[in-house]
C-alpha positions in Angstrom: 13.7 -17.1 5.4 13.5 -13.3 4.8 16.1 -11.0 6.7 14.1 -7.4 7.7 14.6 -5.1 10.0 10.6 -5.0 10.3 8.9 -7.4 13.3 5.4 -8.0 11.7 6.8 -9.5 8.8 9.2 -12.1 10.5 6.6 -13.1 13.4 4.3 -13.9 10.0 6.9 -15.8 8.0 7.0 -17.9 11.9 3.7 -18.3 11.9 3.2 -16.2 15.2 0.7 -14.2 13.1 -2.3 -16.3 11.7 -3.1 -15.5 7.5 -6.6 -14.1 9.1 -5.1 -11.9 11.5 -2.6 -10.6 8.8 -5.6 -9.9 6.3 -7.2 -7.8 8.9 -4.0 -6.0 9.9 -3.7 -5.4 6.4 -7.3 -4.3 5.6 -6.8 -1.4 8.1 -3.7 -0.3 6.9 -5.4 0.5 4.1 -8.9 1.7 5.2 -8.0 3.6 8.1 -6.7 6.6 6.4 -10.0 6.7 4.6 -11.5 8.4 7.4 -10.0 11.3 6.8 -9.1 13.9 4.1 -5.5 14.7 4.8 -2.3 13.0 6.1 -2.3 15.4 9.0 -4.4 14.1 11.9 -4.7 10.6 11.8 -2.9 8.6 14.6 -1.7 5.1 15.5 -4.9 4.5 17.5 -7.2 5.0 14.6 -5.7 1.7 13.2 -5.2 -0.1 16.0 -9.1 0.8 17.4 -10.3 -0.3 13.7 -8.9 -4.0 14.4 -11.9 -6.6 15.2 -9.1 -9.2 16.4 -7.1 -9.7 19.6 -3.6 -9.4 19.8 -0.8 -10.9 21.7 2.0 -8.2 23.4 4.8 -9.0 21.0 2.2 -8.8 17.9 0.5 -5.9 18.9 4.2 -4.0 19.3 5.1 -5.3 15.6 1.6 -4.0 14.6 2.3 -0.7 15.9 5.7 -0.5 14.0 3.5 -1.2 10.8 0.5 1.7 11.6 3.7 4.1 12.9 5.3 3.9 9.6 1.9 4.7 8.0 1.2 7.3 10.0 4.4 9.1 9.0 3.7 8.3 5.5 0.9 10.2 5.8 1.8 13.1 7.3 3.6 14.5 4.1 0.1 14.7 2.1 -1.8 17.8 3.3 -3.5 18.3 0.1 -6.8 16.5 -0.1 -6.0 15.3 -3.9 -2.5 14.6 -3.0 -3.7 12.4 0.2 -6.5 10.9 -2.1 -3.8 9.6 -4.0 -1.9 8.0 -1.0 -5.1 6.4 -0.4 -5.4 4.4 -3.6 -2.0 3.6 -3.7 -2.4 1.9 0.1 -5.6 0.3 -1.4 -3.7 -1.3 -4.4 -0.7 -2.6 -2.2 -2.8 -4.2 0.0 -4.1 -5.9 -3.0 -0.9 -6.3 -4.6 0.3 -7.7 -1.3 -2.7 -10.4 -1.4 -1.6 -11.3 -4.8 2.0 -12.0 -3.3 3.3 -9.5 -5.5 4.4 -7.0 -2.9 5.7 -8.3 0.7 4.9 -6.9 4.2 8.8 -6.2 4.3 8.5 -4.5 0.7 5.6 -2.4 1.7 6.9 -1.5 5.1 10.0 0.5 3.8 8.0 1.7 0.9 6.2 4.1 3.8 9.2 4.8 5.7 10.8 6.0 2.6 7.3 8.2 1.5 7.4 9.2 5.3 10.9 10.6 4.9 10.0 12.4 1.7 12.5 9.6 -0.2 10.4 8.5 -2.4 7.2 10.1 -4.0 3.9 8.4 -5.0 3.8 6.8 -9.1 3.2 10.1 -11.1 1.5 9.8 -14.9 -0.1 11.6 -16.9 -3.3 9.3 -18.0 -4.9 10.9 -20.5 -1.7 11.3 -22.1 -1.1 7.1 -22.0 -4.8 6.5 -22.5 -6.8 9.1 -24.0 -9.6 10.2 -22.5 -11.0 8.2 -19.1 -13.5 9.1 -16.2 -13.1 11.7 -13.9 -11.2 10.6 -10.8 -8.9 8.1 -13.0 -6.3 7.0 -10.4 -3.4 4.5 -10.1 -5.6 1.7 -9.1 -7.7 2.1 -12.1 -4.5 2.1 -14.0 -3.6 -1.1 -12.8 -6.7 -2.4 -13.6 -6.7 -1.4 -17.1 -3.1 -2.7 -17.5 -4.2 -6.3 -16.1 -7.4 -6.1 -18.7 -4.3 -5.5 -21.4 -2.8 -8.0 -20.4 -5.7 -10.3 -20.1 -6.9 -9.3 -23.7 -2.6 -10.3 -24.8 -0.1 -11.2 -22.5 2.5 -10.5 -24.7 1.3 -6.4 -24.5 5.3 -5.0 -24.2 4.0 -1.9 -23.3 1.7 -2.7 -20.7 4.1 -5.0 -19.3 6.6 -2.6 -19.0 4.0 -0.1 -17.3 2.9 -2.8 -14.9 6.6 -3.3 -13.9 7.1 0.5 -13.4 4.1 0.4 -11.0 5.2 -2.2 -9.4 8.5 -1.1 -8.5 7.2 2.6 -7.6 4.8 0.7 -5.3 8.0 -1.0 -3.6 7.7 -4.4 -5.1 11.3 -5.6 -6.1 
């Protein structure tokens, strides 16, 4: 049994939140900031009126804990390319969280600490690591092109390395 501070994430480990409702919950955590081009206006209520599933009282107050903490993450990114940036980074973790390679628990403090300015999105310089690559090249393409590495030889150090990097600046431990 996992020990967090977080509700969501130990009313799904009890099975008080179905996989389906999770996947959803989860799908608008990372869409909902889509539908906008800065961290600066988008509320609670944009998540939780994006949600084509019922909740129960105590779920619905865990949810909110979740789209609360993602709403202070992104507050921070007023920039449009910065916020862009947040938005791929949501949209691989809720990926990464499918593959079971980041936890609800994991992802959870990984906003709170971007919303308190503790920790700052993955930062690289791609051409530098790759040569040259399409315009718009972003951290979720990077992580696809490290899984084709991999894929091509799983033994690639260096893109192993690189993967784990992500990872962990992603908040997977």
């Amino acid at each position: 049994m996992i020990i967090t501070a977080y509700r969501l994430p130990a009313l799904y480990e009890q099975k008080k939140v179905s996989a389906h409702d999770m996947e959803e919950i989860v799908r608008l955590l990372a869409q909902a900031p889509l539908l906008y081009d800065d961290g600066l206006s988008i509320q609670v209520q944009d998540f939780m009126e994006g949600l084509e599933i019922e909740l129960e009282h105590e779920v619905r107050r865990a949810v909110i804990e979740l789209y609360e903490l993602a709403v202070q993450a992104c507050r921070p990114f007023s920039e449009t390319f910065a916020y862009e940036q947040l938005q791929d980074a949501l949209g691989l973790q809720a990926e990464l969280w499918q593959e079971e390679v980041l936890s609800l628990a994991e992802w959870m403090e990984w906003l709170k600490q971007i919303g308190k300015v503790q920790r700052k999105l993955p930062e690289y310089d791609f051409t530098a690591m790759l040569g040259t690559l399409p315009e718009g090249f972003m951290i979720h393409d990077f992580h696809d092109e490290l899984r084709y590495q991999l894929e091509q030889n799983p033994a690639d150090a260096w893109a192993i390395e690189e993967r784990n990097r992500l990872y962990a600046a992603l908040g997977a431990n």
